[in-house]
C-alpha positions as a Markdown table, in Angstrom:
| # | Residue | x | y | z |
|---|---|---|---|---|
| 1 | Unk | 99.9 | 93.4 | 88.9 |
| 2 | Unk | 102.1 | 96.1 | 87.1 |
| 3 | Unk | 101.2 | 98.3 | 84.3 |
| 4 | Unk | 103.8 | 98.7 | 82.1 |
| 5 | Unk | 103.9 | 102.2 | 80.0 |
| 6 | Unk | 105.4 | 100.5 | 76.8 |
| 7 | Unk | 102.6 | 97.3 | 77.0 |
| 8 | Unk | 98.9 | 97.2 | 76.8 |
| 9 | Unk | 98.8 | 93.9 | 77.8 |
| 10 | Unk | 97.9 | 93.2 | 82.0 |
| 11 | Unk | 98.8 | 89.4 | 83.1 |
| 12 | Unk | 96.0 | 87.8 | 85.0 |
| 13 | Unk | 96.7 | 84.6 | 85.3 |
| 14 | Unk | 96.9 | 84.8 | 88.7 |
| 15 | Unk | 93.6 | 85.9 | 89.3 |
| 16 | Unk | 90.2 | 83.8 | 89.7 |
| 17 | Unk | 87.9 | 83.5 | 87.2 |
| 18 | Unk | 85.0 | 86.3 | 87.5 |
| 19 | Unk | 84.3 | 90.3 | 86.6 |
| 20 | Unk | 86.6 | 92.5 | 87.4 |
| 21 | Unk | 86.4 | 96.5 | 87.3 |
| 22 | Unk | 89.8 | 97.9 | 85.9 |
| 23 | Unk | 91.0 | 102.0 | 86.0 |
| 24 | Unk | 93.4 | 103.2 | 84.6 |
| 25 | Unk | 94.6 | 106.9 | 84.7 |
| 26 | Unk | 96.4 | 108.0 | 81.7 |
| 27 | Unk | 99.7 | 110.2 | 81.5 |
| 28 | Unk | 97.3 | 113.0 | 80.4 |
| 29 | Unk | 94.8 | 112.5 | 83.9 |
| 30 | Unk | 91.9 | 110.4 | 81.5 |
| 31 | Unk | 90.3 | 107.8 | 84.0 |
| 32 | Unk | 89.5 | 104.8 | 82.0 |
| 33 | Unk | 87.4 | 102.4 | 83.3 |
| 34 | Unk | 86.2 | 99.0 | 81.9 |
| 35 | Unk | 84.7 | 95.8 | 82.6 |
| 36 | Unk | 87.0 | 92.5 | 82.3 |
| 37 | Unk | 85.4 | 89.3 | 82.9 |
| 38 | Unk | 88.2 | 86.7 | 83.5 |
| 39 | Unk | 87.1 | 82.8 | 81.8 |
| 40 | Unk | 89.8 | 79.8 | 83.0 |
């Protein structure tokens, strides 16, 4: 998976249905974490 700096979309098609943790560090150093649960 790639991030892009222009997007805040994340393809995750390609991963199997369940919950997922995602971080992301921000251009400033922010950590943002959040829960994504992944339905097919």
């Amino acid at each position: 998976m790639v991030l892009l700096p222009d997007r805040q979309a994340l393809d995750v098609s390609s991963l199997p249905a369940g919950a997922y943790l995602l971080s992301v560090r921000t251009k400033d150093g922010n950590l943002l974490s959040r829960r994504l649960v992944i339905q097919h």
